[in-house]
KEKE-3310 file (N, C-alpha, C; in steps of 0.2 Angstrom, whole numbers, plus 5000, padded with zeros to 4 digits):
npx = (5596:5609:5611:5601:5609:5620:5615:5611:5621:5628:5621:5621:5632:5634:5630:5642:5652:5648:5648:5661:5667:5662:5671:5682:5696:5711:5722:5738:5739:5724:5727:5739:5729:5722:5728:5734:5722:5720:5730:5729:5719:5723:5730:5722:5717:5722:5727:5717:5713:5724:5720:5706:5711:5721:5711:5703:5713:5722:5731:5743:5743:5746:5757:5765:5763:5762:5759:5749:5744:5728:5717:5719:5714:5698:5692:5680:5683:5692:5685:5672:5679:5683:5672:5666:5674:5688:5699:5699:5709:5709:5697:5686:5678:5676:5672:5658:5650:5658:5653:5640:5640:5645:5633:5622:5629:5629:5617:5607:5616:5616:5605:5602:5612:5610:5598:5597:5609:5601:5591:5597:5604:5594:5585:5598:5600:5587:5578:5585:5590:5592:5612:5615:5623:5636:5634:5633:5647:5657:5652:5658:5672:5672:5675:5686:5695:5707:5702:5707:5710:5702:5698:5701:5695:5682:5683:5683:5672:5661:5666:5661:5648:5644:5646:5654:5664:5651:5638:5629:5638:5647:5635:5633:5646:5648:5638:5639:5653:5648:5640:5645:5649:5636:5629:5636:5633:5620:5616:5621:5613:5600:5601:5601:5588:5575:5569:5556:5549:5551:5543:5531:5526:5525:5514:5505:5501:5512:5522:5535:5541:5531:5535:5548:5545:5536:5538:5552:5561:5555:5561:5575:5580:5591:5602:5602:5603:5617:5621:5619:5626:5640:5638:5638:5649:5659:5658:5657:5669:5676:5690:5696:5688:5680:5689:5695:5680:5675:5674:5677:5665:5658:5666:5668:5668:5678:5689:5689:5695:5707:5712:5711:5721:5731:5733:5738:5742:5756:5756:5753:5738:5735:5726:5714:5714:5713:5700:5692:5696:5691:5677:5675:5676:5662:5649:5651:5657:5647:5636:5642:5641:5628:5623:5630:5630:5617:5626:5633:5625:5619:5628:5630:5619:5618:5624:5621:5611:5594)
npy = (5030:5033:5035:5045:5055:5057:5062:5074:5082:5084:5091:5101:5104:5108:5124:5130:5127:5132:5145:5146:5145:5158:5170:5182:5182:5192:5193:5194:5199:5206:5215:5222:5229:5238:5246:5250:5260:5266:5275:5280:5288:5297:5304:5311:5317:5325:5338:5344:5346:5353:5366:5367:5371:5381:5390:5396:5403:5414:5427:5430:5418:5410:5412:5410:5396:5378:5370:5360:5361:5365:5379:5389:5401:5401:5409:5419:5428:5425:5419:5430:5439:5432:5428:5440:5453:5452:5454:5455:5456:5473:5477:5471:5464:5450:5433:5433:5436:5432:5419:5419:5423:5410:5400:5405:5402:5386:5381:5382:5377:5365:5358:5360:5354:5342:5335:5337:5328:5316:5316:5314:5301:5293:5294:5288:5277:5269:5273:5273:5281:5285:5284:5287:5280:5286:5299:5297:5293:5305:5312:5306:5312:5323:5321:5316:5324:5339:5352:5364:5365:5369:5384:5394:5396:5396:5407:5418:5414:5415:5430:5437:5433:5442:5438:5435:5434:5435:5430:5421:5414:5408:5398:5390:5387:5375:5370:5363:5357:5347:5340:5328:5318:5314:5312:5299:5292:5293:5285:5272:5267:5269:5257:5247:5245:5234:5230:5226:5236:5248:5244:5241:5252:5259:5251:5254:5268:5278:5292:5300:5310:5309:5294:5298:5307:5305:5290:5284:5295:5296:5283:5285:5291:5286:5287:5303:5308:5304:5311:5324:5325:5324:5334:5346:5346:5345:5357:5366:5367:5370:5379:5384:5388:5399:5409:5411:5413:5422:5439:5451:5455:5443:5432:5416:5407:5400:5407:5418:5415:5411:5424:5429:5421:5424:5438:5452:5463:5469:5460:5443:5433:5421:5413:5417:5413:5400:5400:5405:5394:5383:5387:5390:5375:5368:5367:5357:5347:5345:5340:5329:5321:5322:5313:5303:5288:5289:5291:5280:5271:5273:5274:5261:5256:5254:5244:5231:5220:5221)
npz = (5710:5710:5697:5694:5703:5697:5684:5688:5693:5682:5676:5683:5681:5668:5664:5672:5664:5652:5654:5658:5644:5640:5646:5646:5638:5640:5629:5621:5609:5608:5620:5613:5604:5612:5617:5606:5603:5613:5613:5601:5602:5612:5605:5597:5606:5612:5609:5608:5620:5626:5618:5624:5637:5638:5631:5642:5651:5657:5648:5657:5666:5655:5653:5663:5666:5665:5646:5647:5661:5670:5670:5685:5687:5680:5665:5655:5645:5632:5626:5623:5618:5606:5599:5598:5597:5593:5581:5563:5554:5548:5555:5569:5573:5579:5576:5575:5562:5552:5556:5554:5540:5537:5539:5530:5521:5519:5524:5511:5504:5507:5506:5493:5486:5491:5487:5472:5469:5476:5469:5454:5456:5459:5446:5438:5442:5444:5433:5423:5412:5396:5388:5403:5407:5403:5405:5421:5421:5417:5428:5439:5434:5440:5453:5454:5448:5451:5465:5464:5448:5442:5446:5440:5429:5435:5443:5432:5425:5437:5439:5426:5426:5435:5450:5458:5473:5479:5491:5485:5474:5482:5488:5476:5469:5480:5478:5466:5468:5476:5470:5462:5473:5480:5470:5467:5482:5481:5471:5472:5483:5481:5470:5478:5482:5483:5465:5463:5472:5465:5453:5457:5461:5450:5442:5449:5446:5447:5443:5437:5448:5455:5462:5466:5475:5484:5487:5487:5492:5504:5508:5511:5521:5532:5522:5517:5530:5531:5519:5523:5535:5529:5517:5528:5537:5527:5519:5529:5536:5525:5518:5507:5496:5499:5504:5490:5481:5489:5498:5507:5513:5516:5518:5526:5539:5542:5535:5543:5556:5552:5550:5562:5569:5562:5563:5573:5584:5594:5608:5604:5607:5612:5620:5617:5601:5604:5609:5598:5588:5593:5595:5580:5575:5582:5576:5566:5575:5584:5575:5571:5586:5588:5578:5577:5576:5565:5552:5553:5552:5538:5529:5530:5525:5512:5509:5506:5496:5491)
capx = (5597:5615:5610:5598:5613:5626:5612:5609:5629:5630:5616:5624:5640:5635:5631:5646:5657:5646:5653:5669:5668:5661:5677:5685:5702:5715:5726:5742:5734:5718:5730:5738:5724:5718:5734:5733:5715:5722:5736:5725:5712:5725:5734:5717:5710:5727:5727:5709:5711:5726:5715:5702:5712:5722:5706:5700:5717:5723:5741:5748:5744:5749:5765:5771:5761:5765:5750:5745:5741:5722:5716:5719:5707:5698:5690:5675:5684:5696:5678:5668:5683:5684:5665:5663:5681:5693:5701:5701:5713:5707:5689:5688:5670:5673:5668:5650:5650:5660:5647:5629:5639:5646:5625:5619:5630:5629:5611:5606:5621:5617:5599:5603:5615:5607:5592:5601:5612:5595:5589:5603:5604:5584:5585:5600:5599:5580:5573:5593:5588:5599:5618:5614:5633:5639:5631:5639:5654:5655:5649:5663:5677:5671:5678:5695:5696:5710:5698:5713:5713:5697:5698:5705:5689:5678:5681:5683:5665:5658:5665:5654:5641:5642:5642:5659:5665:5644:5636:5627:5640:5649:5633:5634:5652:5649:5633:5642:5658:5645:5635:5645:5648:5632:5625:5637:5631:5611:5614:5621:5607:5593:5604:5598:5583:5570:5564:5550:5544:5549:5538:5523:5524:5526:5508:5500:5503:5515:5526:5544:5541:5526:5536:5553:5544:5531:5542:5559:5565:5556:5563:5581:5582:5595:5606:5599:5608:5623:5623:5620:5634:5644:5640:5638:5655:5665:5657:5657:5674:5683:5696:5701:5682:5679:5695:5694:5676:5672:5677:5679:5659:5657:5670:5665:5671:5687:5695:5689:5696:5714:5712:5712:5726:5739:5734:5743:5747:5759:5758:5746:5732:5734:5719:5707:5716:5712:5695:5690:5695:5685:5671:5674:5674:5658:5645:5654:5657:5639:5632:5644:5638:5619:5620:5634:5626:5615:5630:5636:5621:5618:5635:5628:5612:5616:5630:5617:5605:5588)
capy = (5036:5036:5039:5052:5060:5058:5068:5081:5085:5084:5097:5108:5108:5113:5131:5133:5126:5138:5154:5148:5149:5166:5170:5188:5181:5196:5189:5198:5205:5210:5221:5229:5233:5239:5250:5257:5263:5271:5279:5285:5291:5302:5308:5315:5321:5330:5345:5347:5346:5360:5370:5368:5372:5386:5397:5397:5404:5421:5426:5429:5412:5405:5413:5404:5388:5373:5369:5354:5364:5367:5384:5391:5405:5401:5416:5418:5433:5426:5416:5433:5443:5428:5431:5449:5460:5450:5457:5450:5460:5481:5477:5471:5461:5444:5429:5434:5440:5424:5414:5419:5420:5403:5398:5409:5398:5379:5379:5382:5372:5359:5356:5361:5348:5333:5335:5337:5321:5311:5317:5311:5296:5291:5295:5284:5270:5266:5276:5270:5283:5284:5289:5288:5278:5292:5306:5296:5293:5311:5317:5305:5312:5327:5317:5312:5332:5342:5357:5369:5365:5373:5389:5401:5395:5399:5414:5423:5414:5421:5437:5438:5433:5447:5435:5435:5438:5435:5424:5416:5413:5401:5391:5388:5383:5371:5364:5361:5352:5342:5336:5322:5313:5316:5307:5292:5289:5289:5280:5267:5266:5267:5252:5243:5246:5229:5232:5226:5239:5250:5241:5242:5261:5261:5249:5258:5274:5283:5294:5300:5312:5306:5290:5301:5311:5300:5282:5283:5300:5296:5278:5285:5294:5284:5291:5310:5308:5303:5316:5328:5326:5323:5341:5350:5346:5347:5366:5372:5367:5371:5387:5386:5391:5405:5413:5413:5416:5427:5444:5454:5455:5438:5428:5411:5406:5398:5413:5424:5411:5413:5430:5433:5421:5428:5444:5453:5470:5466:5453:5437:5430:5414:5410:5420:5409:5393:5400:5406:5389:5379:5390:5386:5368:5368:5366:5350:5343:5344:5338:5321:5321:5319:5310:5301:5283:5288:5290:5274:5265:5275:5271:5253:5253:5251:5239:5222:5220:5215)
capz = (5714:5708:5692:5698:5706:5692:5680:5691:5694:5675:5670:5685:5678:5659:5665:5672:5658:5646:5657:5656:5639:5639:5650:5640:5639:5636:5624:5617:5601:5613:5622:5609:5600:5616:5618:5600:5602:5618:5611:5595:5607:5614:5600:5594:5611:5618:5606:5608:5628:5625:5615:5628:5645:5636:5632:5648:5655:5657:5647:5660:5668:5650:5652:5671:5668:5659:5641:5650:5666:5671:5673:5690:5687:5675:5665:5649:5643:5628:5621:5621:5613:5600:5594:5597:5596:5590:5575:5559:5550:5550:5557:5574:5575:5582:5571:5573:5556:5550:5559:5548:5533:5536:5540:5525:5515:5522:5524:5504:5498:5508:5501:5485:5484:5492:5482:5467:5471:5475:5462:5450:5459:5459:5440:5434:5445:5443:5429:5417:5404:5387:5390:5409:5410:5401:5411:5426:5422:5416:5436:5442:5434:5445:5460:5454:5445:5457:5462:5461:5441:5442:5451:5438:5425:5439:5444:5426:5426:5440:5437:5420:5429:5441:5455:5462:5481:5482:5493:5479:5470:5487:5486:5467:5468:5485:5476:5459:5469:5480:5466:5463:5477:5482:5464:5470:5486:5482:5464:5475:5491:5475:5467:5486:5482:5479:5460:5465:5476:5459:5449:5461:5462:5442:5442:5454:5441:5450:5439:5438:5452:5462:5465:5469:5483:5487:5489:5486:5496:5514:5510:5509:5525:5531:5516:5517:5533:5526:5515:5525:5540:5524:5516:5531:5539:5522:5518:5535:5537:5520:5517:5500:5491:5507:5502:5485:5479:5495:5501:5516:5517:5513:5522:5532:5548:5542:5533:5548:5560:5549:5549:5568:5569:5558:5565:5579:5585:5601:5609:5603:5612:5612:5622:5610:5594:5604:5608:5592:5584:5598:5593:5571:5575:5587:5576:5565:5581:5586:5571:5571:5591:5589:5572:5571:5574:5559:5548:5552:5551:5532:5525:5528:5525:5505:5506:5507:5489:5492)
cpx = (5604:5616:5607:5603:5617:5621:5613:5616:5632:5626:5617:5629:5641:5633:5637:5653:5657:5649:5657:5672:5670:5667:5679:5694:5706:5720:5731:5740:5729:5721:5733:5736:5721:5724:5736:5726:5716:5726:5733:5722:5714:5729:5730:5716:5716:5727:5721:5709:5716:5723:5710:5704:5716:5717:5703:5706:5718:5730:5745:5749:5747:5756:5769:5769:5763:5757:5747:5741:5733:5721:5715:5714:5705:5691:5686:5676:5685:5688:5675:5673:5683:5678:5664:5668:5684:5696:5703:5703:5710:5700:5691:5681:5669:5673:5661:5648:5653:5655:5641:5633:5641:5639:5622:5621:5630:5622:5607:5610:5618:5609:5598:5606:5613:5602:5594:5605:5607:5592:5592:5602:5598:5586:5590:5599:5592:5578:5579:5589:5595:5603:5618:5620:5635:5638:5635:5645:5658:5656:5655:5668:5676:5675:5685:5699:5701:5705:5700:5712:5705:5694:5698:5699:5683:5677:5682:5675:5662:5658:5661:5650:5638:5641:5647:5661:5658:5643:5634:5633:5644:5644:5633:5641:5652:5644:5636:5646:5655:5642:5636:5648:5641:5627:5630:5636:5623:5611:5616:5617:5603:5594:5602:5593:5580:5568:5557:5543:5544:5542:5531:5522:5522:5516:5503:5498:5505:5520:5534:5544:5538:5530:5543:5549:5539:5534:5548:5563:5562:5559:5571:5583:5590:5604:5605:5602:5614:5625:5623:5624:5640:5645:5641:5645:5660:5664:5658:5666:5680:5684:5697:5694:5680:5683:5696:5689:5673:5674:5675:5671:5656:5659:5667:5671:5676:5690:5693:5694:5705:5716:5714:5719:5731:5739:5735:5745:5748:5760:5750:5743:5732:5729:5714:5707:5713:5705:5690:5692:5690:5678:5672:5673:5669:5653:5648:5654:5648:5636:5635:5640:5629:5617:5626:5631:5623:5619:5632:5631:5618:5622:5632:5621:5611:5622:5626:5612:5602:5584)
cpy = (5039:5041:5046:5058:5063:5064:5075:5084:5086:5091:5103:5111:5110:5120:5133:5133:5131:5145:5152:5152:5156:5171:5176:5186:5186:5193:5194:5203:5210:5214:5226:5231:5239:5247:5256:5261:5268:5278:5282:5291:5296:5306:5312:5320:5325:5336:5349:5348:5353:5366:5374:5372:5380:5391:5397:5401:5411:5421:5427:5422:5405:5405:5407:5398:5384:5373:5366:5357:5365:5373:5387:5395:5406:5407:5414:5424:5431:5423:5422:5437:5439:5430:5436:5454:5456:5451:5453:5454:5470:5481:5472:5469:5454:5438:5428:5433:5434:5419:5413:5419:5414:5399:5400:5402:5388:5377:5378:5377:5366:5354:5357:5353:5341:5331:5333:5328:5316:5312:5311:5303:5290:5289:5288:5278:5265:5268:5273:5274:5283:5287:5288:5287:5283:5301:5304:5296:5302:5317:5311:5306:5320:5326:5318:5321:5336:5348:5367:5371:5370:5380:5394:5399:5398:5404:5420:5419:5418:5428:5440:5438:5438:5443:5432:5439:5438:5429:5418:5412:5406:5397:5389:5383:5375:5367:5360:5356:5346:5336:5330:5315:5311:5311:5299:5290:5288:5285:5272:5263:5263:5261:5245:5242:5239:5231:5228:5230:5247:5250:5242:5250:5263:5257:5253:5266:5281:5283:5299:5304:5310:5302:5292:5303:5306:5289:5284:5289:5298:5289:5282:5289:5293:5288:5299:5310:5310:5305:5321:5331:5330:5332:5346:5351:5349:5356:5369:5373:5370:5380:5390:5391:5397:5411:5415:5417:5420:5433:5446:5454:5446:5431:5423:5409:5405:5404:5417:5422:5413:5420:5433:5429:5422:5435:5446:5459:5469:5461:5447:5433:5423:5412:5414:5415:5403:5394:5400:5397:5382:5381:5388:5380:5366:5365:5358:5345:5341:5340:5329:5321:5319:5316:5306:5292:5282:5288:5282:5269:5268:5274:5265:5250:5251:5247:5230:5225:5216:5219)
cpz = (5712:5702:5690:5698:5700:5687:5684:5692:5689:5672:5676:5680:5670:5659:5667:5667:5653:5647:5658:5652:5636:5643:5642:5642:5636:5633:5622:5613:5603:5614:5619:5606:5605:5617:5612:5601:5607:5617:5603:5597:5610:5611:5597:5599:5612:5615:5606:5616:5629:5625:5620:5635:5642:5633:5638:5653:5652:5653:5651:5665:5661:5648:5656:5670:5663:5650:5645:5655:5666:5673:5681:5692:5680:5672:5655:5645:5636:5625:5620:5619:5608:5596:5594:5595:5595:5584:5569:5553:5550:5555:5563:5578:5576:5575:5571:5567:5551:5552:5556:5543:5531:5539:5534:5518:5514:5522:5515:5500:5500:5505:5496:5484:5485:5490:5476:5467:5472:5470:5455:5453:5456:5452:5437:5440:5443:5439:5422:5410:5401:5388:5399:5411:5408:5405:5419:5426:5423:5424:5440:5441:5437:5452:5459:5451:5451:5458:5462:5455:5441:5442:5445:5431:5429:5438:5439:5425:5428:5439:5431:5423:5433:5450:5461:5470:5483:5486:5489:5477:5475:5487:5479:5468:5474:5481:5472:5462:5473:5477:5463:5467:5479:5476:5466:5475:5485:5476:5472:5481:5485:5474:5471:5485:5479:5470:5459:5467:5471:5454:5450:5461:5454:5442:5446:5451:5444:5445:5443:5445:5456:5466:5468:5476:5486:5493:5491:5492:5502:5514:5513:5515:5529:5527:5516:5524:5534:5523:5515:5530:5534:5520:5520:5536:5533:5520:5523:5535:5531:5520:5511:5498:5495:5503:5497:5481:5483:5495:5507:5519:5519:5515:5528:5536:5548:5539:5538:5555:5557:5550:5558:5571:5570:5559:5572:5579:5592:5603:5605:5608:5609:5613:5619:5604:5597:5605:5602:5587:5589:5595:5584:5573:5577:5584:5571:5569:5584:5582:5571:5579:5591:5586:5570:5570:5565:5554:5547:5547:5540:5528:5525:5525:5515:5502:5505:5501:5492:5497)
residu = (UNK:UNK:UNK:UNK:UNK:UNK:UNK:UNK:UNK:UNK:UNK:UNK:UNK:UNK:UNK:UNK:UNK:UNK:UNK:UNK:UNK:UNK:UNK:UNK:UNK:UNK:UNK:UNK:UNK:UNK:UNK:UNK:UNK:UNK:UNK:UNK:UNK:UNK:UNK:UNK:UNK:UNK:UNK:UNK:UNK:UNK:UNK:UNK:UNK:UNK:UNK:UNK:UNK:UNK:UNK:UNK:UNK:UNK:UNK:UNK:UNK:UNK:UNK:UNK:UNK:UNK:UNK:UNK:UNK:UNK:UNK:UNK:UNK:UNK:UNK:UNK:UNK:UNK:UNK:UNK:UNK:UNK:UNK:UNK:UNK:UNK:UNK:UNK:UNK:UNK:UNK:UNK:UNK:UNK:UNK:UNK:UNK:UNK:UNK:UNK:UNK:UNK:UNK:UNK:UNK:UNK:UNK:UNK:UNK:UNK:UNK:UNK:UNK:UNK:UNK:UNK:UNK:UNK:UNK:UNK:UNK:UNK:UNK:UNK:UNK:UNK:UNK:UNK:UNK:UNK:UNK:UNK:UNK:UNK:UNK:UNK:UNK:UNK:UNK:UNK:UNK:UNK:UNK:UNK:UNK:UNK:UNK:UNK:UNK:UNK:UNK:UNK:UNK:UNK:UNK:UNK:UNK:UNK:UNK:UNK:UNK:UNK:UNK:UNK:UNK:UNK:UNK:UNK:UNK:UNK:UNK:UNK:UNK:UNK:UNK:UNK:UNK:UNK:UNK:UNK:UNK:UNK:UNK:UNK:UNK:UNK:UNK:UNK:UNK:UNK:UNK:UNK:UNK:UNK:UNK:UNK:UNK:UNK:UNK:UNK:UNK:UNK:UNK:UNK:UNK:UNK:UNK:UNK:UNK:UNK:UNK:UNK:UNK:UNK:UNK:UNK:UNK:UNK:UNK:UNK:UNK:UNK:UNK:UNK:UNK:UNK:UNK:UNK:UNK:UNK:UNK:UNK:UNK:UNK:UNK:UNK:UNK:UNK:UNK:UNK:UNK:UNK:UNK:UNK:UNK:UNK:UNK:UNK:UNK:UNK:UNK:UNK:UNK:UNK:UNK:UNK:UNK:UNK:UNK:UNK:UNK:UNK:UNK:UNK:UNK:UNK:UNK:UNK:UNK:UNK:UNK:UNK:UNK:UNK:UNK:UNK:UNK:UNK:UNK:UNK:UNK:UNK:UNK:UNK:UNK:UNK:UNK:UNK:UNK:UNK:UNK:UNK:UNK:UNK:UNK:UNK:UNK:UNK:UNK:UNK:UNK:UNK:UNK:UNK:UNK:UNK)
# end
């Protein structure tokens, strides 16, 4: 009975030993991990929460109050003068007009490019035609290239072409500088890829494309993800290539966005400039929001062979 007992007081007492263990012990290093994450997390968010409480106030409430302040009466005027009347240098139509041609131009680049880029990818990775390292290396000195050094070969291009200040012309150039990150992020997925289940597709007598559209590209979703955040955020967001190969018809959200800034007759509207920039960021922001898991998980999905 004794021993009886002694067991049974022994096979209690190993649950509770085990959540000891499991015990979340804040440890020094814990805390300040915990304190920079904090102190990151608010370095990022405070100028975004300005931004926010500052378009929603009136300028005269942005006169007497502090930035931090919260809207007292809060008002959806400075956002509908941002998209519709707000002046972006002589014309005076909002970022509507910057908004479809920053859509006109983001939608085509970004399927041109991520196709193109699988493509390339698919090809050297799995099919290793003749020169393939050379044709790679080639599309990576594209990456490391400043794309400054470029501009002034472009645009005496273009303008032969006739295709200057066009929309055409801003998806050409996005496709072109997309194309090769875009070829090193699917060569490396394909590279994941079993060559086995190459092989089987080859047996089976699936050719260079069949086995591209048929296998290989609904495998790679994952990546076709990840390449699409990736071109969608970088073109929506970029200044330099807008300002350059665009004009006044022509112009995406960020040089319209600059534009309503730096312009001012009397006083400036503060709460319109942080509207209107709330509103250029809206849809980047959206697209990491409902997708941004799949980024992560597509960044890793081609770091393990096999």
């Amino acid at each position: 009975m004794n021993v009886h007992a002694q067991f049974t007081q022994a096979s209690q007492g190993k649950p509770t030993h085990s959540r000891n263990k499991k015990k979340i012990r804040f440890s020094p290093a814990r805390l300040g991990l915990y304190a920079f994450l904090l102190f990151a997390s608010a370095f990022f968010l405070l100028p975004l929460y300005v931004m926010l409480v500052t378009s929603f106030k009136t300028m005269d409430e942005i006169r007497a109050s502090s930035i931090f302040a919260i809207p007292m009466a809060a008002t959806l005027k400075p956002w509908i003068e941002a998209w519709s009347s707000a002046c972006t240098g002589l014309e005076c139509g909002g970022l509507r007009v910057g908004f479809w041609n920053s859509v006109q131009i983001v939608v085509p680049s970004v399927i041109v490019s991520v196709l193109i880029g699988a493509l390339n990818g698919y090809a050297l990775s799995l099919w290793k035609p003749r020169y393939g390292n050379l044709v790679f290396g080639i599309l990576m000195m594209g990456i490391f290239v400043p794309a400054q050094v470029m501009m002034v070969p472009l645009v005496r291009m273009l303008s032969t072409l006739g295709l200057f200040g066009s929309l055409p012309a801003l998806v050409l150039v996005h496709t072109i500088f997309g194309m090769p990150i875009m070829t090193l992020l699917f060569r490396n997925y394909f590279q994941s890829v079993p060559d086995e289940l190459f092989k089987a597709a080859r047996i089976d007598g699936g050719g260079f494309w069949r086995i591209f559209f048929s296998v290989m590209l609904p495998m790679s979703t994952p990546m076709l993800i990840v390449a699409t955040i990736m071109q969608v955020t970088g073109i929506w967001n970029d200044y330099l290539m807008g300002l350059i190969f665009g004009s006044a018809d022509t112009a995406p959200m960020t040089v319209q966005l600059n534009n309503i800034v730096n312009s001012a007759f009397g006083e400036r509207a503060y709460n319109v400039n942080m509207a209107a920039t709330i509103l250029t960021s809206a849809v980047p922001l959206f697209v990491y929001l409902i997708s941004g898991r799949w980024f992560v998980r597509g960044i890793a999905s081609g770091a393990v062979k096999g």
